[in-house]
N, C-alpha and C positions, 0 to 999 in steps of 0.2 A: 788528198794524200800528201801528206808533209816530205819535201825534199831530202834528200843527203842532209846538207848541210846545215838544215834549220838546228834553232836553240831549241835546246830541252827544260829551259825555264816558262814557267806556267804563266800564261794570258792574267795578266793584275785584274783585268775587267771580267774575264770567266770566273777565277779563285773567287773574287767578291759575290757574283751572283750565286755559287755556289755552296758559300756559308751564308749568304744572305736567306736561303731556301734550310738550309737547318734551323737556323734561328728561329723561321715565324712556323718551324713544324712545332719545333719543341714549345713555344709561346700556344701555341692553340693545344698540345695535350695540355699544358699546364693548367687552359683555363678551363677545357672539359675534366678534367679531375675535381678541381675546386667548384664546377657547377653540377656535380654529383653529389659531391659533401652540402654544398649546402642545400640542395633538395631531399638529401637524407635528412640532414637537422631542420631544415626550417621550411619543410616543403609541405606536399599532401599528407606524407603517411604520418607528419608527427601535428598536424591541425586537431584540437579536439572534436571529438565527435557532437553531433546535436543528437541531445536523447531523440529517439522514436517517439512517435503520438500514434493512437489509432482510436477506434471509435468504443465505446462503452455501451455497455448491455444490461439493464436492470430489468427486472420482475414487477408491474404492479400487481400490490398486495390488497389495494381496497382505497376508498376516496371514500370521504366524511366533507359533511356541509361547514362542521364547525371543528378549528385547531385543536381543541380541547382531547375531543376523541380520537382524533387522527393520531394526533402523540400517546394517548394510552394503546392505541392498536398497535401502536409500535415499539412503546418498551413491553407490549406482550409479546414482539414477533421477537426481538434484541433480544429476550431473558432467553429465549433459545436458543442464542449463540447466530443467528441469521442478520446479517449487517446490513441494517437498517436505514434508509433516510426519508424525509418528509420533505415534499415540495409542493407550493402552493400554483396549482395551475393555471396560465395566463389566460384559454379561452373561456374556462368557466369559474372561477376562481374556488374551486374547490382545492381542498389538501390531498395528495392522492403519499399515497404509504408505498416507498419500494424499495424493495431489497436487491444489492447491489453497492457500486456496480459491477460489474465485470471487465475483464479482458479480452473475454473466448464466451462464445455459446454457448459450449460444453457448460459452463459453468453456472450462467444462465437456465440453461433446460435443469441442470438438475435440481436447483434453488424453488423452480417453477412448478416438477415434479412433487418436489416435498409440501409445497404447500396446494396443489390439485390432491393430496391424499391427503389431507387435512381439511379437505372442504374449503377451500380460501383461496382468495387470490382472482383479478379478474383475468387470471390464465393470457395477458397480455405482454410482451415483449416491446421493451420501450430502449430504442436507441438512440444514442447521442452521440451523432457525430463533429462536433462543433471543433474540436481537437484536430481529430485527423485530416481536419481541411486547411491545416496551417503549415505553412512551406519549412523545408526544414533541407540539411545539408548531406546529412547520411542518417542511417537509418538503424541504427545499433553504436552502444559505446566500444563493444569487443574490446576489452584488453587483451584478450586469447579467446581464437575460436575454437580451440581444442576445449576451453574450460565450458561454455556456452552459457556462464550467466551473460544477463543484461533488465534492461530499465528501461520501462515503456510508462508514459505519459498518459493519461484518459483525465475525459471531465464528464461530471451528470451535473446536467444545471449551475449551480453557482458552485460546488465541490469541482475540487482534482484530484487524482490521483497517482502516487508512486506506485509500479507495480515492479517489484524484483523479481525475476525469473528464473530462479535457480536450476541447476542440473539436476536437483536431490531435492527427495524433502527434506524440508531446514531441523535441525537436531533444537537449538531455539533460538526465540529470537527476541529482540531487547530494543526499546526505544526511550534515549533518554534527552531530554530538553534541558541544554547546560547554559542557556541564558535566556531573554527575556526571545530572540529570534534564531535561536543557535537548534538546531532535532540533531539525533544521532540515532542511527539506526545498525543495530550489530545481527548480523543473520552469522551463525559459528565464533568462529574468531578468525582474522582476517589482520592482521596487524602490519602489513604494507607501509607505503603510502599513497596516502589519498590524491588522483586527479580530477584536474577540474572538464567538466564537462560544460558542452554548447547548449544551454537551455532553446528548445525553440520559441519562433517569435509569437509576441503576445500573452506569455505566460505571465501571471501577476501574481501566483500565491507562492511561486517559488522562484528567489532572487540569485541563488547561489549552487550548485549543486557539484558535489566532489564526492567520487565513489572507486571503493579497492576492490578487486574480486583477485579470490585465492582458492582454487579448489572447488570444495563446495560450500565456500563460507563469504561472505561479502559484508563489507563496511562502508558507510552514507554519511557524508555529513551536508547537512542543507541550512541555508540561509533564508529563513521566510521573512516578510511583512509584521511589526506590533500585530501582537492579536489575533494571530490565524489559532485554529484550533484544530487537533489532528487525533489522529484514531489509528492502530496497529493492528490488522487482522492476518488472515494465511487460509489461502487456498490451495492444498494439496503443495504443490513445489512452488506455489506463487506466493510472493510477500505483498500485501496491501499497506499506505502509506497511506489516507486518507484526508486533505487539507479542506480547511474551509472558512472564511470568514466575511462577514465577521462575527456570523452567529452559524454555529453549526446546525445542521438539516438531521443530526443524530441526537439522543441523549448522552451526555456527556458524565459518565460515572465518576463520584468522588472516591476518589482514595479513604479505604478504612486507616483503624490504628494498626493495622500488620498486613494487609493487603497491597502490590502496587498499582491496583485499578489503571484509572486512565486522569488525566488533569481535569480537575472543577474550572469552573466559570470562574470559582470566588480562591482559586489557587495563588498563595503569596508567594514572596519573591523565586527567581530562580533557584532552584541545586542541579547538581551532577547525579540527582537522584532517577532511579528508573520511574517511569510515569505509565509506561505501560510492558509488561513481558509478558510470551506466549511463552511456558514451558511447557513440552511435548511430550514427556514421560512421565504420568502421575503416577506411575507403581513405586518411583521411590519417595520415601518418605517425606524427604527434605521440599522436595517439589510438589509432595499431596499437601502438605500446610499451603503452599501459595495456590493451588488451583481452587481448597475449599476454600481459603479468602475470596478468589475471586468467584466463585460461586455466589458467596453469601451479598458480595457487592451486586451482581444480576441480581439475585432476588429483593435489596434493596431496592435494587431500580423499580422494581416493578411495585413495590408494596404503596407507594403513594396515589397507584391509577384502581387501586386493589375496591375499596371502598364505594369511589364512587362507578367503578364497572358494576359491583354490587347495588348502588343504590338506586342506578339507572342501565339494566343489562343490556345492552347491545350484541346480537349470536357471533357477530363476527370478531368482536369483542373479548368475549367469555370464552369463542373458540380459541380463537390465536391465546390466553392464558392459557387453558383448560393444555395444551399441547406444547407449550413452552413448561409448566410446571411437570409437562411429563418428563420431558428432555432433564431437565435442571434435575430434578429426582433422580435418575438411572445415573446420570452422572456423579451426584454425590453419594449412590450406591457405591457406584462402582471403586470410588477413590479408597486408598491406602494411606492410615494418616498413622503418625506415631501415637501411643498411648496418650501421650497430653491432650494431645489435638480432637481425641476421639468423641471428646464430651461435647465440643463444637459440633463435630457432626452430626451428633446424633441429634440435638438442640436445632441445627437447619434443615435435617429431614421433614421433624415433629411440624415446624414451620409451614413445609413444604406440603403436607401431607395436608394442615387445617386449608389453606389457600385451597387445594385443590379439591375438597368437599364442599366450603362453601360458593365456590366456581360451579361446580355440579349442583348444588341448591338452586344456586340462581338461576342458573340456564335450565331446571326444568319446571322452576315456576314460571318463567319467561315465556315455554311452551305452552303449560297448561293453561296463562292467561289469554279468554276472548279476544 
């Protein structure tokens, strides 16, 4: 207790200790402020994601002793829209034909299904998990998990695959090669900008990858290796991206003179040109000219295995045509093409129609012979 008489002037050695203790308060909010900011800017949530990987699911469709057949069984199973590839198997070295690959079972079983009602297929389920066993950082790109696209990783054998995972099925979708190593991939329209994503480790067929999701529309742009060769399909809400090199395990369809097929082998320099589109609406007209072109491209494919499936029948063969020509026919029934376009069609039916009598010739002299 302080006397009467004491001074009412403050202890010099208290006052100091006591600004001394504001000082290093206010010094440590200052530096938890600024090691908030920069864990917001440069911390976890703004690291790029590493695409997801998981395991792949194909269908075999059938094995041949010799390449020759294996690849005509297969632009017979392809003319029917069923994505196709051929690999040659290391313990027996046959070519085994499968269709694939997949993301999901689902997708599998019913690939599986269509061709158990078609008599074909050794009804077997072949996974590959060589992918999903590669270490990785997180497990989705999510730019919004309210939107709930993203991009999942798969390989079969020496292929990999993009798979887009839309909320929607995609309205269409566009794949265009704007350099000699440059893909773009348009699912809507999506006109963002593009971030760059964490490829996982090990990956070689893709060096780059930057993707915008907006809604239900998403945009890709990827940096591959010289020389990989790539394929654009769609499975219900899933977009397939297909890479492969340095020789693709698919046929690779050339581009007609009005169709945009998919890139030849023997395809010259780059453009900004589309090299493969899914348009999803064939009732309007504008869009029934590009589906009968690509029609008439499938049936190309097929017409060079036409002959000699003819001149040497194989059932499994003759079957996978005989049912890809049905597919290929209801479809260019079905299309809506503008008056010009009509005479085209009707000229690829006629086509469509001889192929599949003499398929049914063969295959029932092929029964009735000893």
């Amino acid at each position: 207790m302080r006397s009467p008489g004491a001074s009412r002037i403050p202890d010099p050695v208290r006052l100091l200790r006591h600004w001394r203790k504001v000082f290093w308060l206010s010094v440590g909010l200052v530096v938890v402020a600024s090691a908030d900011v920069l864990v917001a800017t440069y911390g976890p949530a703004s690291r790029p994601a590493t695409v997801e990987t998981g395991a792949s699911f194909s269908v075999s469709a059938g094995s041949f002793a010799a390449d020759g057949k294996a690849q005509a069984f297969a632009a017979a199973l392809g003319a029917s829209g069923l994505p196709v590839f051929v690999r040659a198997r290391v313990e027996d070295g046959r070519y085994q034909v499968l269709v694939g690959p997949y993301v999901s079972t689902d997708e599998s079983e019913r690939a599986q299904r269509k061709l158990a009602a078609w008599g074909l297929g050794e009804s077997r389920l072949v996974v590959d998990d060589a992918m999903r066993a590669r270490p990785q950082e997180a497990a989705i790109f999510g730019f919004d998990e309210a939107i709930g696209n993203s991009v999942v990783m798969i390989a079969a054998g020496s292929m990999s695959s993009l798979v887009f995972e839309m909320q929607e099925t995609p309205k269409a979708i566009e794949l265009k090669r704007t350099s000699g190593t440059a893909l773009d991939v348009e699912i809507g329209q999506a006109a963002g900008v593009l971030e760059r994503l964490t490829l996982p480790d090990g990956v070689v067929l893709v060096q780059q990858l930057s993707v915008h999701s907006e809604g239900d529309s998403l945009r890709a742009h990827l940096v591959v290796p010289d020389g990989v060769e790539n394929r654009i399909r769609f499975e219900g809400h899933r977009v397939y991206l297909d890479l492969a090199f340095p020789k693709a395990p698919w046929d690779v369809v050339k581009p007609g003179p009005k169709g945009p097929g998919l890139p030849s082998k023997e395809s010259g320099s780059p453009s900004t040109e589309p090299v493969g589109r899914v348009l999803l609406h064939p009732a309007d007209h504008s869009d029934g000219r590009a589906q009968l072109d690509a029609a008439a491209a499938r049936f190309d494919q097929i017409k060079p295995f036409l002959n000699s499936a003819l001149a040497m029948p194989e059932p499994d063969v003759l079957a996978a045509l005989a049912h890809s020509l049905d597919d290929l026919r209801g479809v260019v029934e079905k299309l809506h093409v503008s008056a010009d376009a009509d005479g085209d069609r009707a000229a690829l039916l006629a086509a469509i129609y001889d192929a599949s009598a003499a398929i049914k010739k063969a295959g029932d002299l092929s029964i009735s012979r000893p």
